[in-house]
C-alpha positions as a Markdown table, in Angstrom:
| # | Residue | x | y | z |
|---|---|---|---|---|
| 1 | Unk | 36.6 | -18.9 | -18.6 |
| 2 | Unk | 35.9 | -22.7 | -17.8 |
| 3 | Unk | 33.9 | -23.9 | -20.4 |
| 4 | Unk | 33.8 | -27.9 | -19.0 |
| 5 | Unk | 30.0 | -27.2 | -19.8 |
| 6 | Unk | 30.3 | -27.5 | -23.6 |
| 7 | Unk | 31.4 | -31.3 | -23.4 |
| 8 | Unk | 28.0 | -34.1 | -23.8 |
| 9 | Unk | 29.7 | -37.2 | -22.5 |
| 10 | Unk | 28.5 | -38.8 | -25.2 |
| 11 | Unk | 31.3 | -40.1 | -28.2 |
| 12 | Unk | 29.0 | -40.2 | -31.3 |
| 13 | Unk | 29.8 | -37.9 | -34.6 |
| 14 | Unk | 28.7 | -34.2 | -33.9 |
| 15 | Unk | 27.1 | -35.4 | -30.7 |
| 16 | Unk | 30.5 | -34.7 | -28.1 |
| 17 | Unk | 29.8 | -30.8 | -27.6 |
| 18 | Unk | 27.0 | -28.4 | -26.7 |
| 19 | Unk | 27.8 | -25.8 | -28.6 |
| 20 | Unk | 27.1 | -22.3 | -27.3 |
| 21 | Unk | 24.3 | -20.0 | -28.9 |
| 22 | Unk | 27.4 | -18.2 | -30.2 |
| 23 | Unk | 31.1 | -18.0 | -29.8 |
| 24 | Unk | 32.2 | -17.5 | -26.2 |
| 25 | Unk | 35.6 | -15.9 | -27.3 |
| 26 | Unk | 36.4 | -13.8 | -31.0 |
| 27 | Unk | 40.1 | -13.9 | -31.7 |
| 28 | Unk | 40.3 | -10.9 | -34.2 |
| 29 | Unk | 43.1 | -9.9 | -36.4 |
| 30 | Unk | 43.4 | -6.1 | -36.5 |
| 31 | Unk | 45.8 | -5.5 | -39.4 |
| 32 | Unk | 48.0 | -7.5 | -41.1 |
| 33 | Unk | 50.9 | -4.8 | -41.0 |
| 34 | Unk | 54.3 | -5.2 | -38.1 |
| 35 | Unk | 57.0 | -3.5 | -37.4 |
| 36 | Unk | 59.2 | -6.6 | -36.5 |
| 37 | Unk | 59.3 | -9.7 | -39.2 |
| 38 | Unk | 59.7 | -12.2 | -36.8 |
| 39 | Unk | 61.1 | -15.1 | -38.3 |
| 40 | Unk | 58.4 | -17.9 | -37.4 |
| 41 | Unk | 55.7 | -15.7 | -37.8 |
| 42 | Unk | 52.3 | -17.8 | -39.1 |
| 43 | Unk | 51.3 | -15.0 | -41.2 |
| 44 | Unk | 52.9 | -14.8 | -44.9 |
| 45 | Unk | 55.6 | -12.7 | -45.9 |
| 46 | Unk | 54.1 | -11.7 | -49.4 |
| 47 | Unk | 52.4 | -8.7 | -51.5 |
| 48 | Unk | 49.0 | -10.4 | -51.7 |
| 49 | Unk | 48.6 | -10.1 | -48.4 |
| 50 | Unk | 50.5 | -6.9 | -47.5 |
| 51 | Unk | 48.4 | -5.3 | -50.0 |
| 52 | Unk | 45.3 | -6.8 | -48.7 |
| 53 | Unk | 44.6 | -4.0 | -46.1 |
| 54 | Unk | 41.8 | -3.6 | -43.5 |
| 55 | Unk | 39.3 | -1.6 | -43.3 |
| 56 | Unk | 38.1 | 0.3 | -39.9 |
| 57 | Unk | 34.4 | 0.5 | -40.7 |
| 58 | Unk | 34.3 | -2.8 | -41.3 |
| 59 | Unk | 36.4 | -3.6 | -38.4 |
| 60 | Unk | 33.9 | -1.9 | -36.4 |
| 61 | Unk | 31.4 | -3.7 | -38.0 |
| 62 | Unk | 32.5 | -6.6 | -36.6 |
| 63 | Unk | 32.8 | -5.8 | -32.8 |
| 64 | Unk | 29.8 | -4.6 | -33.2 |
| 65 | Unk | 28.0 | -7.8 | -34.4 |
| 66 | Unk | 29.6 | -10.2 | -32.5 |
| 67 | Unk | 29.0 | -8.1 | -29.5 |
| 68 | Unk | 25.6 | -7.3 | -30.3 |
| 69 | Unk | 25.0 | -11.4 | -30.7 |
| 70 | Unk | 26.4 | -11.9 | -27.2 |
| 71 | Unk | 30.2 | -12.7 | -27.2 |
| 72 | Unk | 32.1 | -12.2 | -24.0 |
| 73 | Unk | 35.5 | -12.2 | -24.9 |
| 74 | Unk | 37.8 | -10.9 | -27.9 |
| 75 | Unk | 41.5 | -11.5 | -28.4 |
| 76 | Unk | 43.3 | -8.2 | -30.9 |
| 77 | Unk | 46.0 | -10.3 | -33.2 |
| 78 | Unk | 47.7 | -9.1 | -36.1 |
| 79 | Unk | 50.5 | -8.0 | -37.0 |
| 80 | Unk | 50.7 | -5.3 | -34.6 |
| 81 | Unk | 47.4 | -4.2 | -33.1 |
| 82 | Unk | 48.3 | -1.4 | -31.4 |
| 83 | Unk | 50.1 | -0.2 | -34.8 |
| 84 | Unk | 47.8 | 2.4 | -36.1 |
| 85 | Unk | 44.3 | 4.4 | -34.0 |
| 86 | Unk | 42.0 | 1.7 | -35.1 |
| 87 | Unk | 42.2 | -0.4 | -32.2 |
| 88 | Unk | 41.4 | 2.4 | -29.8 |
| 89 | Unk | 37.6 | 2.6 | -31.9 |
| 90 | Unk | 37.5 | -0.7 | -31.4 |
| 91 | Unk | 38.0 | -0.8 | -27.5 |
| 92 | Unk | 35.5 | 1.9 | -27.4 |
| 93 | Unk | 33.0 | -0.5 | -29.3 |
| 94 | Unk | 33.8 | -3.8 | -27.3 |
| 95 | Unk | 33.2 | -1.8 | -24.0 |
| 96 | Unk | 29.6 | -0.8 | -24.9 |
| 97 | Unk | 28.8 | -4.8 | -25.2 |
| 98 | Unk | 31.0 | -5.3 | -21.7 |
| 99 | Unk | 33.3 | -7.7 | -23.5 |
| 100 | Unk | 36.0 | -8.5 | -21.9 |
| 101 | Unk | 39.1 | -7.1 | -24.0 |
| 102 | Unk | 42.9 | -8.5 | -24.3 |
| 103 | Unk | 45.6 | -8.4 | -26.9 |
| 104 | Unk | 48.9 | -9.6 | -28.0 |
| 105 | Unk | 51.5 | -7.1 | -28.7 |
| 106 | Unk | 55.4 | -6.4 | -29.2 |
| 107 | Unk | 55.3 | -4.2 | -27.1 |
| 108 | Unk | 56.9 | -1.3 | -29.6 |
| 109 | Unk | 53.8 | 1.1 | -29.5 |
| 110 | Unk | 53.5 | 1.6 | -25.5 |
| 111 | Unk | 55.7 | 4.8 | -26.3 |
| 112 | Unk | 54.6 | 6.2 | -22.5 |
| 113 | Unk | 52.7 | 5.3 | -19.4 |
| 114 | Unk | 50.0 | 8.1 | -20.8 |
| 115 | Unk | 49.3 | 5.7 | -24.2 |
| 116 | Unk | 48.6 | 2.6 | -21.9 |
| 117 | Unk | 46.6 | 4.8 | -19.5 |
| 118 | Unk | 44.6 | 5.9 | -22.5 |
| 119 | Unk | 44.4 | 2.4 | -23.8 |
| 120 | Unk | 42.7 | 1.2 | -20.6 |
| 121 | Unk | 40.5 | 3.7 | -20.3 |
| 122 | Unk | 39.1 | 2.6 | -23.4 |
| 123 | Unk | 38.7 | -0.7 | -22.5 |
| 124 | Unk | 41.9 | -2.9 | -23.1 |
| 125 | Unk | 41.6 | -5.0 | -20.1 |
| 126 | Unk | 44.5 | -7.1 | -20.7 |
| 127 | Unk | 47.7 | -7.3 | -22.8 |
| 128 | Unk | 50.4 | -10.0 | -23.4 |
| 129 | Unk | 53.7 | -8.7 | -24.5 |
| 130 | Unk | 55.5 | -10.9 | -26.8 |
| 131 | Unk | 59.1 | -11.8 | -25.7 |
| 132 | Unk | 61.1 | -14.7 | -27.7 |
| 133 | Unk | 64.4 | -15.2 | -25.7 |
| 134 | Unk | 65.9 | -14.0 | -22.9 |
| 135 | Unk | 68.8 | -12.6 | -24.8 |
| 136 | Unk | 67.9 | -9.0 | -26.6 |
| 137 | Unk | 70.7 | -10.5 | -29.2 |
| 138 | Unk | 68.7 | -13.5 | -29.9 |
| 139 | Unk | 65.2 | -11.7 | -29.5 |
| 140 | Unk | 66.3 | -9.1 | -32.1 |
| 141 | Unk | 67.7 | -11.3 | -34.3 |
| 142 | Unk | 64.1 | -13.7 | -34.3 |
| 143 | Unk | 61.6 | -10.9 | -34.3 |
| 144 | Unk | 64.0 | -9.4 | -37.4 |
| 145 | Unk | 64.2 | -5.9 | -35.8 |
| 146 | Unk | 67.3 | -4.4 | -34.2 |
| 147 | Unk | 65.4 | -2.4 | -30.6 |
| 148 | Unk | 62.4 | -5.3 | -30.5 |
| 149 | Unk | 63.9 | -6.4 | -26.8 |
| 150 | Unk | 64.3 | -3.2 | -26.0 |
| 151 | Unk | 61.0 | -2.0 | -26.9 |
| 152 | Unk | 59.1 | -5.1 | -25.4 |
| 153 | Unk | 60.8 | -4.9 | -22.1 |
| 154 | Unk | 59.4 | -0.5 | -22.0 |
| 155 | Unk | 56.2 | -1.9 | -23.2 |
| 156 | Unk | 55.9 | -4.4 | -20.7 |
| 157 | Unk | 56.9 | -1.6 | -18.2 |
| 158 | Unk | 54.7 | 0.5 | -19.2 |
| 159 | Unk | 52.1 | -1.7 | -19.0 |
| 160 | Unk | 52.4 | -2.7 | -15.7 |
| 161 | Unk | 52.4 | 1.2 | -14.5 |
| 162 | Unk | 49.3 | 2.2 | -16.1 |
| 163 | Unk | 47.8 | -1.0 | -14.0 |
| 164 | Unk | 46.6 | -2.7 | -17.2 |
| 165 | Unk | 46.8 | -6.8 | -16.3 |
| 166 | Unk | 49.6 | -8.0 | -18.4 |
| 167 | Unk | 50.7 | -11.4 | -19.2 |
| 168 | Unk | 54.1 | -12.9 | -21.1 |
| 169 | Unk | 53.6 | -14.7 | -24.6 |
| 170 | Unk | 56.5 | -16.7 | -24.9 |
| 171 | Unk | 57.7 | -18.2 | -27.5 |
| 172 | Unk | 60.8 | -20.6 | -27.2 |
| 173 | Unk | 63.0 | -21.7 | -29.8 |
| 174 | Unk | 66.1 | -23.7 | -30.5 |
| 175 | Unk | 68.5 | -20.1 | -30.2 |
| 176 | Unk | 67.8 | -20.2 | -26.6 |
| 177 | Unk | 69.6 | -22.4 | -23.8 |
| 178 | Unk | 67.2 | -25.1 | -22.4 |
| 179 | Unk | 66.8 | -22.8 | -18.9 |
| 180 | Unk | 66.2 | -19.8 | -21.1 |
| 181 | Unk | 62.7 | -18.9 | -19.2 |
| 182 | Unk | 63.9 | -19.0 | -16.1 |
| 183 | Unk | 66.8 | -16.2 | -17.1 |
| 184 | Unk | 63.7 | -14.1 | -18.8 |
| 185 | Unk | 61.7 | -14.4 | -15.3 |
| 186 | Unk | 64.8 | -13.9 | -13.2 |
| 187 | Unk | 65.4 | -10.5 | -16.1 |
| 188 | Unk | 62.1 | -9.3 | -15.5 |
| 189 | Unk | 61.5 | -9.6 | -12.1 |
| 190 | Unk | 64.3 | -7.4 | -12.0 |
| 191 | Unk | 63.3 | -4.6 | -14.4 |
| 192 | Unk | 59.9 | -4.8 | -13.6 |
| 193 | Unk | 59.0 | -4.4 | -9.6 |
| 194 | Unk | 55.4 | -4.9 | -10.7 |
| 195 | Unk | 54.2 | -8.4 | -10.5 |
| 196 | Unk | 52.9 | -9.7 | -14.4 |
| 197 | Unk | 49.9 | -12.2 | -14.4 |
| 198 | Unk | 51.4 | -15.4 | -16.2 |
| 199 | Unk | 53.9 | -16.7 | -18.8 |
| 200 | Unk | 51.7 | -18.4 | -21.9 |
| 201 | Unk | 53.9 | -20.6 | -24.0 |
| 202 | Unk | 53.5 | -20.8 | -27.6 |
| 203 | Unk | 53.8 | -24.1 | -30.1 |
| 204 | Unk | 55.2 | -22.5 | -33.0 |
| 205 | Unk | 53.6 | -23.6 | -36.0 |
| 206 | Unk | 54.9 | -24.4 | -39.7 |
| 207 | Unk | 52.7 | -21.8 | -41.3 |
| 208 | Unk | 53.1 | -18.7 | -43.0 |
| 209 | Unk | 56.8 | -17.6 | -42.3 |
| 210 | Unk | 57.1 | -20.5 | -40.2 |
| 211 | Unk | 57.4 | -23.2 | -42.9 |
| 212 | Unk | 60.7 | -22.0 | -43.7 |
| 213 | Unk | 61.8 | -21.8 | -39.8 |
| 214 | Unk | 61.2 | -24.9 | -38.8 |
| 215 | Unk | 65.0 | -25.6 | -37.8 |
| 216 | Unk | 63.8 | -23.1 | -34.6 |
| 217 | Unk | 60.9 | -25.8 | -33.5 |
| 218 | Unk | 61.2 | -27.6 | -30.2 |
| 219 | Unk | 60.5 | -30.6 | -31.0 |
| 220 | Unk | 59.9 | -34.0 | -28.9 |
| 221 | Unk | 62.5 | -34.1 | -26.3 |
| 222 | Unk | 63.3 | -30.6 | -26.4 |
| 223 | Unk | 59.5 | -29.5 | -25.8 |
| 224 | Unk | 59.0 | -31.9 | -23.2 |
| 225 | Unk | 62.2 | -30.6 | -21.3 |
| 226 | Unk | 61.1 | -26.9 | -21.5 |
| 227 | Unk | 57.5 | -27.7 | -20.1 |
| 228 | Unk | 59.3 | -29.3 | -17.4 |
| 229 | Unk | 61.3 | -26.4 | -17.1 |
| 230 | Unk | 58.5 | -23.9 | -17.2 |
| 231 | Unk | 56.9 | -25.7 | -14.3 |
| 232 | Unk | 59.8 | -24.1 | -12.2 |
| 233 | Unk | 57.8 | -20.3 | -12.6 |
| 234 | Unk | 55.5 | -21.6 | -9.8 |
| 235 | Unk | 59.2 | -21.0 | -7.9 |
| 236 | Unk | 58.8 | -16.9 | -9.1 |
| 237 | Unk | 55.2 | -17.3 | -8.4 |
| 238 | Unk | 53.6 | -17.5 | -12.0 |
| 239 | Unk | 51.2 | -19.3 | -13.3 |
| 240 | Unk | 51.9 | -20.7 | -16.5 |
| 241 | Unk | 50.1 | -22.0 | -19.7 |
| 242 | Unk | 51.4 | -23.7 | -22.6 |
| 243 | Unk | 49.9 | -24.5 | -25.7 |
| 244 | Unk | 47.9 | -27.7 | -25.6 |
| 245 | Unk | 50.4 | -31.2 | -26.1 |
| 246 | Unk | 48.6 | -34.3 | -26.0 |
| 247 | Unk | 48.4 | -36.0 | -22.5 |
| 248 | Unk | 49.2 | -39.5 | -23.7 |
| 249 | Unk | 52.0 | -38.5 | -25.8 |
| 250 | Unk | 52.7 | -36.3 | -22.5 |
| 251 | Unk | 53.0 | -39.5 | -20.4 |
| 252 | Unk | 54.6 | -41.7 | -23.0 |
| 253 | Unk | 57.3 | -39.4 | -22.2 |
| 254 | Unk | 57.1 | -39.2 | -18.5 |
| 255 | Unk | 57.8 | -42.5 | -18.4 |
| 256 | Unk | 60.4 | -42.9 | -20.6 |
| 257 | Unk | 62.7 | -40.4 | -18.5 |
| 258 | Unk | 61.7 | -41.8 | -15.1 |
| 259 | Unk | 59.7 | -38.6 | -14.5 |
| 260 | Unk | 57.9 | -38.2 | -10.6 |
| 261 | Unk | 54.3 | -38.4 | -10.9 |
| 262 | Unk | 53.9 | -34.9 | -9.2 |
| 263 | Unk | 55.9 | -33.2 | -11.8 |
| 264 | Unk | 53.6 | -34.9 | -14.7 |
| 265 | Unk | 51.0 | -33.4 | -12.7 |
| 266 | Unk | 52.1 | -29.9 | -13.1 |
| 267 | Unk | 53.5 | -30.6 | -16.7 |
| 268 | Unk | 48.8 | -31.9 | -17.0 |
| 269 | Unk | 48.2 | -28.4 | -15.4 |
| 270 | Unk | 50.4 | -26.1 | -18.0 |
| 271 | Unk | 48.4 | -27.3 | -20.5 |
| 272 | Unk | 46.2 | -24.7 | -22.1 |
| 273 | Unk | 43.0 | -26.0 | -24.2 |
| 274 | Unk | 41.9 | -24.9 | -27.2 |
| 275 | Unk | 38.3 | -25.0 | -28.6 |
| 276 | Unk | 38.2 | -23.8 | -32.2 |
| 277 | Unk | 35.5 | -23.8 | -33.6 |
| 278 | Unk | 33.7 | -25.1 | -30.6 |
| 279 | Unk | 33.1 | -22.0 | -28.5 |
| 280 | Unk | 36.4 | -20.0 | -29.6 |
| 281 | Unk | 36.3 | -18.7 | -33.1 |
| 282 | Unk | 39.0 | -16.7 | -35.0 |
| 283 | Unk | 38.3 | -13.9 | -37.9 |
| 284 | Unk | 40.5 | -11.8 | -39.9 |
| 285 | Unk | 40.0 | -8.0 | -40.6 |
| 286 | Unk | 37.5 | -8.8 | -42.9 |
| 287 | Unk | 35.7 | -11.3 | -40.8 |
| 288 | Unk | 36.4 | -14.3 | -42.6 |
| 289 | Unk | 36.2 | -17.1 | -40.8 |
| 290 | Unk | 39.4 | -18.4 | -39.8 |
| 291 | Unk | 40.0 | -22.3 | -38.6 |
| 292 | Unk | 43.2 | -21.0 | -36.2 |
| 293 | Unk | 44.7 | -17.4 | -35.3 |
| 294 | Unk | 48.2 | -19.1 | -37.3 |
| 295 | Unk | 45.8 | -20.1 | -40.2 |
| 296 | Unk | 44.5 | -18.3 | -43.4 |
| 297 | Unk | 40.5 | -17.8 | -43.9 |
| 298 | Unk | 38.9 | -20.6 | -44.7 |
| 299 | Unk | 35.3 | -19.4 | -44.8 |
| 300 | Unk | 33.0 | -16.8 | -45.4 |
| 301 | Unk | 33.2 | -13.3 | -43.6 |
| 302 | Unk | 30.3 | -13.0 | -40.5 |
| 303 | Unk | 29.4 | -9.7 | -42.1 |
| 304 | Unk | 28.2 | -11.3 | -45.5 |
| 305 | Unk | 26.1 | -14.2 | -43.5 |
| 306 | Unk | 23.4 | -14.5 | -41.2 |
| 307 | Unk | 25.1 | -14.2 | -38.0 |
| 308 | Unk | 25.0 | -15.8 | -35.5 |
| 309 | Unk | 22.7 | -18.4 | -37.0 |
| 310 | Unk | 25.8 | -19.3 | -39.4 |
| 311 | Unk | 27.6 | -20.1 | -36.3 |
| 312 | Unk | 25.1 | -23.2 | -35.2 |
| 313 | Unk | 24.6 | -24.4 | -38.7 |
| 314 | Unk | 27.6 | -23.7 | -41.3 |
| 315 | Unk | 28.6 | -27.4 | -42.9 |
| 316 | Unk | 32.2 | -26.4 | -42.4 |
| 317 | Unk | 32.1 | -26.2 | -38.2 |
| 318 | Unk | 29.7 | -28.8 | -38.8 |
| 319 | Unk | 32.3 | -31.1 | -40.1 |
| 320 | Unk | 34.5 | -30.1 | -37.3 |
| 321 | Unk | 32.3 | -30.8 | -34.4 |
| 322 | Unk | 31.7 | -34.0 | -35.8 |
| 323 | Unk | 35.2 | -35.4 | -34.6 |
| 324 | Unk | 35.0 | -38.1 | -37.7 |
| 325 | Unk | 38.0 | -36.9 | -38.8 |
| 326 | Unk | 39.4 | -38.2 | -35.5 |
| 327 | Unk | 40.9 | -41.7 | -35.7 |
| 328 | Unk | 43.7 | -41.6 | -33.1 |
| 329 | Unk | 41.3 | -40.0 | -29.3 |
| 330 | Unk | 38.1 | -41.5 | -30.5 |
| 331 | Unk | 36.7 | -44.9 | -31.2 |
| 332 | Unk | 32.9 | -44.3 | -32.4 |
| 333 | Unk | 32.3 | -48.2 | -32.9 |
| 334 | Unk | 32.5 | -48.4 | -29.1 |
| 335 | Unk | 31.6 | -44.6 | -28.5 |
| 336 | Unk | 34.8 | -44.1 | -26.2 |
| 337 | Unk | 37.7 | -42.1 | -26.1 |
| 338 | Unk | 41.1 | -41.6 | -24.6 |
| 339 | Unk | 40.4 | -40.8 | -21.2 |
| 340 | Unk | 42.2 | -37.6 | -21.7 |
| 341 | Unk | 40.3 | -36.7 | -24.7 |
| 342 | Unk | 37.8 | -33.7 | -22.9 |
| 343 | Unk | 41.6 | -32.4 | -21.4 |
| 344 | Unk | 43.4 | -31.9 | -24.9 |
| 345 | Unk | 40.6 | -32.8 | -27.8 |
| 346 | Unk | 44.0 | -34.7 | -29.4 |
| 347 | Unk | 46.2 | -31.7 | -28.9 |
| 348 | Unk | 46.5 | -28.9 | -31.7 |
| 349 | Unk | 45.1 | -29.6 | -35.0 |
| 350 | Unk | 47.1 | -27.4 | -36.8 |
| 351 | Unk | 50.7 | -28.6 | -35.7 |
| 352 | Unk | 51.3 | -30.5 | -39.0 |
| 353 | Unk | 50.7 | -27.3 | -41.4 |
| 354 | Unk | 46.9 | -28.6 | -41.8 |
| 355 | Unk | 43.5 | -28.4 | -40.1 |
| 356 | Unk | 41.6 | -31.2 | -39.6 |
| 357 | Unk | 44.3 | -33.5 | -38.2 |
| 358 | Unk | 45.2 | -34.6 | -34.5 |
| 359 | Unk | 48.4 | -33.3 | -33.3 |
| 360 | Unk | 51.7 | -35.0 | -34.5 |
| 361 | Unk | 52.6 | -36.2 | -31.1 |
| 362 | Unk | 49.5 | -38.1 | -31.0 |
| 363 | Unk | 49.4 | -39.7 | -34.6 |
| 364 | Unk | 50.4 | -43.6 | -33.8 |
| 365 | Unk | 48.8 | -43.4 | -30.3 |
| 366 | Unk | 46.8 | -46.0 | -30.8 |
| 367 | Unk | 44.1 | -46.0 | -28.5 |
| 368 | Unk | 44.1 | -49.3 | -26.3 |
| 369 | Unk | 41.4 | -50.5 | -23.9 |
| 370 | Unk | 43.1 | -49.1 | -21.1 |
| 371 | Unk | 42.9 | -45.6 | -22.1 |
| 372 | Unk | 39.0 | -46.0 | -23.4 |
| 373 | Unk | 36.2 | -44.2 | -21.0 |
């Protein structure tokens, strides 16, 4: 969904977005339990929140009042949504509202073609299945689980047989050779006759799990080389998105390795925005308010609020929206930005461990008054 529409034009604190009646897209984690213990996982690996378990009724709860308030799109996290019977209550509830339903899975509990037949039936429009190397070694060895290749390449089959649109979430790390995509699309185009929609490329993040892994980050050179890699899919006919990267930190380094304008170009196009807390919002099973799927709740549930007039007027989105927090994209004594500021909003704001903060490849970008609009 393009939502170009949400941005004013106008660089003043709280004044740079028109924020929607209520979030466009929910991204909603289902349970907190998974069957792999992938090593960079953003979710913590301790008994506080093991034992913090959801509950259906209030998941239901949930769909039903965002849907009822007139969201369009919700995104199933967890751990493992399609773990345990919940989620097919849930589809069943989204569908009433004709929201538009997706999820991001391992791929270990698409036993059969009849379970992702079911699945669709009751309203999961689109699936991403989770792959982290090209390698079942090295895949097995991150996601912690010997099988979890295995298991994501039936899934993905699966998938594609009961005609459900599916989509790669790829998440690259420093196991992997530097053409390690390429091998996976080559793999799979050879497994799977049926054509997937397109490879999203995650940022891993140093949360949860992930502070502790950080040693498998791309980082700098390295993540610059794989989006110039993953540009090649168009070759298999993909489309690809990547998690957003800051465009100026994206041509600082375009220039420093001599690269063609055209493949900047596609390297621009990869780039996937995000708008947290601007039209996207992300809840956990309890429906507390979350600033990031990779982050911990930072606010109230939507179920113990006044929803969605919470959603317009809550201090802490308020704060947000404002940008004042922003020192690197914005200059409000002028009221300009970086004239790629409405393509990346200063890249993810949760690459550093911490909300509220531009991206690390765009701290020291000091803005100059050739890249002011």
């Amino acid at each position: 969904m393009k939502l170009t529409h949400i941005f004013t034009n106008e660089f003043a604190p709280g004044r740079i977005f028109e924020i929607p009646e209520q979030p466009v897209n929910v991204m909603l984690d289902v349970t907190n339990y998974c069957n792999n213990k992938c090593r960079f996982c953003y979710n913590p690996d301790s008994k506080s929140y093991k034992n913090d378990l959801p509950q259906s009724d209030k998941l239901e709860k949930i769909i039903t009042k965002i849907g009822d308030t007139g969201t369009k799109e919700i995104l199933y996290l967890g751990g493992e949504p399609f773990s345990g019977h919940t989620i097919e209550k849930l589809l069943e509830i989204g569908s009433k509202f004709k929201m538009f339903q997706r999820a991001v899975s391992n791929g270990s509990f698409f036993k059969d073609v009849g379970t992702c037949l079911r699945l669709k039936e009751k309203g999961l429009d689109e699936v991403g299945i989770s792959f982290h190397s090209s390698s079942s070694d090295i895949h097995d060895k991150i996601s912690g689980r010997k099988g979890a290749f295995r298991d994501a390449v039936t899934g993905l089959e699966h998938c594609l047989k009961a005609e459900i649109n599916t989509f790669i979430q790829y998440s690259p790390s420093t196991l992997n050779t530097a053409n390690d995509i390429l091998l996976l699309t080559d793999l799979l185009k050879k497994n799977c006759q049926e054509k997937v929609l397109f490879f999203d490329i995650n940022r891993l993040l140093p949360l949860g799990m992930g502070r502790v892994a950080d040693k498998l980050f791309l980082e700098g050179e390295q993540w610059f080389r794989l989006l110039g890699t993953a540009t090649r899919l168009e070759e298999f006919g993909y489309e690809v998105h990547a998690e957003l990267t800051p465009y100026c930190w994206l041509n600082l380094m375009a220039e420093k390795h001599s690269v063609s304008r055209e493949l900047l170009e596609k390297i621009h196009k990869l780039n996937r925005g995000c708008f947290m807390w601007i039209a996207q919002l992300p809840l956990d099973y309890h429906g507390r308010i979350k600033f990031c799927p990779a982050g911990p709740p930072v606010g109230p549930s939507i179920l113990d609020v006044q929803w969605p007039d919470f959603w317009r007027k809550w201090e802490g989105f308020n704060e947000y929206r404002s940008f004042i927090w922003n020192n690197e994209c914005i200059d409000f004594n002028t009221h300009k930005a970086c004239q790629y500021f409405y393509q990346c909003l200063g890249g993810c704001k949760y690459s550093n461990g911490n909300h509220y903060e531009t991206d690390h490849y765009s701290q020291g970008m000091r803005l100059t008054a050739d890249s002011l609009v």
